[in-house]
C-alpha positions, 0 to 999 in steps of 0.5 A: 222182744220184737215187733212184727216184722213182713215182706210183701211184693206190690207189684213189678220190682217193687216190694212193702217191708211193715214193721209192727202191726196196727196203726203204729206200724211203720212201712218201709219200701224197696224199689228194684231198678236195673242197676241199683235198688232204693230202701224208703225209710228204714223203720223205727230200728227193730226190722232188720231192713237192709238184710230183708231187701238184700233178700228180695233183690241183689241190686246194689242198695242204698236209702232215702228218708221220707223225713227225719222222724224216729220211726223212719230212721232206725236202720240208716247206720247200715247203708253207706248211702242215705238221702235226706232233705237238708231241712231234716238234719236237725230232726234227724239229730234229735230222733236218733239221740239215745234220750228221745228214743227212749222217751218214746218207747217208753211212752208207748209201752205205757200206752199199751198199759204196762206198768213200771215194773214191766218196763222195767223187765230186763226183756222190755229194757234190752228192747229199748236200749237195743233201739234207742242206740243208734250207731252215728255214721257219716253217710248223708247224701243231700236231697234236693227238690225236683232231684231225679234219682236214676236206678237203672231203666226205673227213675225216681223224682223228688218232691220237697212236700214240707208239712208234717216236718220242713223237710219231707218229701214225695217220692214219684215213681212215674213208670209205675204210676206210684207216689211213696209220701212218708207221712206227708199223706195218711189214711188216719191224718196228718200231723202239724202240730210239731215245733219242726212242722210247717203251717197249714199254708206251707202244707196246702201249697205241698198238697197243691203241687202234688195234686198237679202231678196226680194225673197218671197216677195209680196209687199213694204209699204212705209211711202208715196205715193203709196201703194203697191209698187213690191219688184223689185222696191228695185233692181232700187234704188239698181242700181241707187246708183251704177251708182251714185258712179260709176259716170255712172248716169245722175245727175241734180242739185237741188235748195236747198232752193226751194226744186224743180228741176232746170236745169243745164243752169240756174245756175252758175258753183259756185253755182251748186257745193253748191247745191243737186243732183237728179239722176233717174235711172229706177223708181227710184228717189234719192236726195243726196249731193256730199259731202255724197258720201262715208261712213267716214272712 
């Protein structure tokens, strides 16, 4: 069993490698330089990414995580060199355990509507243990804020957008005009809502610095859903989070444990008060906690 996997050329040495198919699919990205080429994000494992870039470009290669999250580090284990933002070590440790990786496709098979019987086929098990199992090496490179990573006539610039985990990044690629953001900008939201998240406040000061460096350019590529995305899609997130911590943005709340929108008439006071917000403005879409309002201290 396996997920869809394709390969589709962007543009000039540049090239989307999408694992899955929907809104799950995981989009991982290969930048040609003169003298090396960089993989964004590796996928949730059942792409074989390494070997499909090797296929597009015989530039050295090595790979940069957007942030530390189980659908984007699934093939870290097959390069010598990654770069990861410090602040995901610990995410990056607990995604790539056997017990959380498992949970979580486990889950997901189940949201599908399989049954117990079908997951347990021996073709769905070898799917998940395939995945779930992910050799450990030693292979992390720190990433740094404003960090400049040289390919060879093509440069790339960090940027630290903590949010969706402390640890994401942006990935500027200025000759081209084109920003990779992970999961720090999506079509259909943007999640901070995780124990590992930032605030709300953290996330606007993210967004406000990417929207500083938007004139120029072209188009956004995020870790999920559509591609390419306009650059003033950052400046509707922008604007969401400040009316969020201005209290001016309507806020839904949000079922936790099912994952899916509720109305505000069908819960109770005391429950709505434990449970997430989901707050719209423009096209964008932003789960967060009441609790994660504000950066500490």
């Amino acid at each position: 069993m396996h997920d869809r996997v394709s390969a589709e050329k962007l543009f000039d040495h540049t090239w989307v490698m999408t694992e899955g198919t929907g809104r799950g699919a995981r989009h991982c990205y290969l930048l040609e330089g003169k003298e090396k080429a960089a993989v964004i994000d590796t996928g949730m494992g059942d792409m074989d990414v390494r070997r499909l870039a090797a296929s597009c470009t015989n530039r050295e290669l090595f790979a940069i995580n957007t942030h530390g999250h189980l659908d984007h580090i699934g093939r870290d284990h097959e390069f010598s060199q990654v770069y990861l933002h410090p602040a995901d070590e610990e995410v990056f440790r607990e995604h790539s355990c056997y017990e959380m990786r498992s949970s979580y496709l486990i889950a997901r098979f189940r949201r599908k509507g399989l049954d117990e019987e079908q997951i347990a086929s021996a073709e769905i098990q070898d799917y998940i243990q395939r995945l779930s199992r992910l050799p450990r090496r030693e292979n992390h490179v720190a990433l740094q804020d404003a960090e400049k990573i040289d390919l060879g006539g093509r440069q790339l610039e960090i940027m630290h957008t903590p949010g969706h985990t402390g640890g994401s990044v942006c990935i500027l690629d200025k000759k081209y005009g084109a920003v990779f953001t992970g999961d720090s900008l999506c079509e259909q939201g943007i999640l901070l809502n995780f124990d590992h998240s930032a605030s709300v406040e953290t996330y606007r000061d993210s967004m406000r610095r990417l929207w500083e460096e938007a004139e120029g350019l072209a188009c956004l590529f995020p870790g999920h859903q559509k591609i390419a995305l306009e650059p003033d899609w950052i400046k509707d997130y922008l604007i969401c989070t400040e009316k969020i911590l201005s209290g001016k943005c309507a806020d839904d709340f949000v079922d936790g444990s099912a994952g899916r929108h509720s109305g505000k008439s069908t819960l109770s006071e005391k429950v709505q008060k434990e449970k997430e917000r989901l707050s719209c403005w423009g096209r964008a879409v932003i789960r967060w906690r009441a609790d994660r309002l504000y950066r500490e201290g």
